[in-house]
N, C-alpha and C positions, 0 to 999 in steps of 0.2 A: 478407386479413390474414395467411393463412400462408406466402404467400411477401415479406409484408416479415418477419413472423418470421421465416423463416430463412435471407433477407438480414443480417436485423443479428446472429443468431448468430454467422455467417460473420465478418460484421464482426469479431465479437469474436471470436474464434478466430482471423483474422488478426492484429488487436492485442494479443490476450495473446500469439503467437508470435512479433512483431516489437519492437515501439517500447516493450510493458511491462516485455519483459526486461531491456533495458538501465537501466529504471529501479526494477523491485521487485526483481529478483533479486538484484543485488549486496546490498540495504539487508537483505531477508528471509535470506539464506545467510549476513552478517556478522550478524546479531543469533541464528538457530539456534546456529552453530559455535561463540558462546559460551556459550551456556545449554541449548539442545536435544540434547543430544548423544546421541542417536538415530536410525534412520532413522524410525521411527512417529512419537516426538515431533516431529521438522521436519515432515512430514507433515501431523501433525495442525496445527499452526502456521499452514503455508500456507492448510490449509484454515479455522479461525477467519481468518485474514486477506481470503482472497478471499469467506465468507459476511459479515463484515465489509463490505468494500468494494462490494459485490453491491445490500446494505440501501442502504446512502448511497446508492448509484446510483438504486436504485428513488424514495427520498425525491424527489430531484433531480428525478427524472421527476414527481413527483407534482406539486411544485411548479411544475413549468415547465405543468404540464397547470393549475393552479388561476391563476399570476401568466403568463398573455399576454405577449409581449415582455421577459420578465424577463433573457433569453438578452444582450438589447443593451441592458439599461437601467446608467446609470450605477453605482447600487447593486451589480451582479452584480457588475462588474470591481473596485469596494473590497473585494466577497465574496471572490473569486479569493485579490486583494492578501493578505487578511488571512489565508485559510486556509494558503495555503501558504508566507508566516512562520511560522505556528502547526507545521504537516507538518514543516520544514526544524529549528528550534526541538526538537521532539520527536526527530526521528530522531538531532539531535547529543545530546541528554543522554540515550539510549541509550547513545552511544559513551560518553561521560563515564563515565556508571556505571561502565563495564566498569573503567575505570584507578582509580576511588573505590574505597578499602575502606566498609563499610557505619559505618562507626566517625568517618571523615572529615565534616568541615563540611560539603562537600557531599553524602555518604551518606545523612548524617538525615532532609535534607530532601527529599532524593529514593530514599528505600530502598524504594518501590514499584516502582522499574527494577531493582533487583540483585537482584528472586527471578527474573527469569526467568519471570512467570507471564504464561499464554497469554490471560489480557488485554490485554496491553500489543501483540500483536501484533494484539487485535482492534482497538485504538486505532489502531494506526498503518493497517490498513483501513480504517476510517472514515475519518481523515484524508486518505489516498490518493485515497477515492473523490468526497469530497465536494471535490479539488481537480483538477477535469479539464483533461486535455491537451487539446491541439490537436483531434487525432481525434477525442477523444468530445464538443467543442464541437459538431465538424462532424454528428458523430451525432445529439446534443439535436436539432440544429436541422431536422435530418432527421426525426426522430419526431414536432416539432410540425408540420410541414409535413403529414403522414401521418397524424395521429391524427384519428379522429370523434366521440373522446368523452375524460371526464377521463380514465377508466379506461387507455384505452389508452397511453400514457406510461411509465405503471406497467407495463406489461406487456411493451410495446419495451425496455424498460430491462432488463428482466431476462432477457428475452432475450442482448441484447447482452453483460450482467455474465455470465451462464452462461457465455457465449463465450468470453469472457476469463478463466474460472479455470479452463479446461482450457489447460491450458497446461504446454508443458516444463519452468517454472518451478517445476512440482510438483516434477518429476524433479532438479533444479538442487539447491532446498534439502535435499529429503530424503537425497539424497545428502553434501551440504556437512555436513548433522546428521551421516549416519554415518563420515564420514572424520574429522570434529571427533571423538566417541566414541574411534576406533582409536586418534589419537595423543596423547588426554587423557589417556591411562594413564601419559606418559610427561612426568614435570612438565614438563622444557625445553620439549617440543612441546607441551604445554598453554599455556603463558606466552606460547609465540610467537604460539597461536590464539589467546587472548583479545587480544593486542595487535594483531593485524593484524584482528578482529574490529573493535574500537573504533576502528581507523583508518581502516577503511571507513566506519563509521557516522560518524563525524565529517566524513569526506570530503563524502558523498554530502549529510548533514543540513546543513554549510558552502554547497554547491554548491546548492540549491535556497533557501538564503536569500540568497544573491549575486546569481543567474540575478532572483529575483522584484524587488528592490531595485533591478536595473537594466532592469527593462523599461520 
């Protein structure tokens, strides 16, 4: 059992230093640079995100240890379908917010994205984690294959999520926080961040409902 633990750590410490960054970092460094603007607050961020996504992971495992076959059953792939509308869905009315005053049609109804508060990025954890890529498909499938009890699912899984929140993505956002900070003091360079913030978010949130639509 300890050296598939620290197989799948590896695992994920591979995967959070390759194929996550291209897809948490931009979404996590555009949603700090508008509202974190800190190094400790992005910091703190990334870390409810990836304890965040870490939970989902483990849930996942649970499940796939309790429902057998659940990995290939028709059901998963509607699960997938529907999650990551819902992930893609979220990450664009992040972006929205940022161009809404809190006072606008759409602010009212959505004024729980314009505090900025470090829920919002546990939310988008959960959602990240409960929509798996490729690689952590190929993982699950790996753990049930390896497990001899329910228990152990739960315990590969976290393995593996450990893995992947050590990651340079720490370094990425905390950083993104404190350069957002430096040039927020200076309104022009505030304006351009929150604009180029919410056009990543919209980017990336557009891009994951497109990609899922056309598979």
């Amino acid at each position: 059992m300890k050296e598939n633990l620290l197989f799948l750590f590896i695992s994920g410490l591979v995967l959070g230093s390759g194929p996550c960054i291209g897809f948490c970092a931009p979404i996590l460094a555009g949603y700090v640079a508008a509202y974190k603007t800190s190094f400790k607050k992005a910091a703190v961020s990334y870390l409810v995100f990836s304890a965040a996504k870490l939970l989902s992971y483990m849930i996942i495992g649970a499940l796939c240890a309790i429902f057998s076959g659940i990995l290939n059953s028709v059901f998963f792939e509607k699960y997938i379908y529907g999650i990551s509308i819902i992930l893609g869905v979220f990450v664009s009315l992040m972006g929205l917010s940022i161009f809404f005053p809190k006072q606008a049609f759409f602010g009212r109804y959505c004024s729980f994205l314009h505090t900025g508060h470090i829920k919002n990025v546990g939310v988008l954890g959960f959602l990240a984690g409960f929509s798996p890529c490729l690689p952590f498909l190929g993982i699950l499938n790996y753990i049930i294959v390896i497990s001899n009890s329910p228990v152990q699912p739960i315990i590969y899984t976290f393995a593996f999520g450990l893995g992947t929140a050590i990651s340079p993505i720490l370094l990425l956002v905390a950083f993104s926080g404190k350069l957002a900070g430096d040039f927020s003091k200076y309104k022009l360079w505030g304006t351009i961040i929150k604009f180029v913030s919410a056009f990543v978010l919209l980017f990336f949130g557009s891009k994951i409902i497109l990609q899922t639509l056309l598979r």
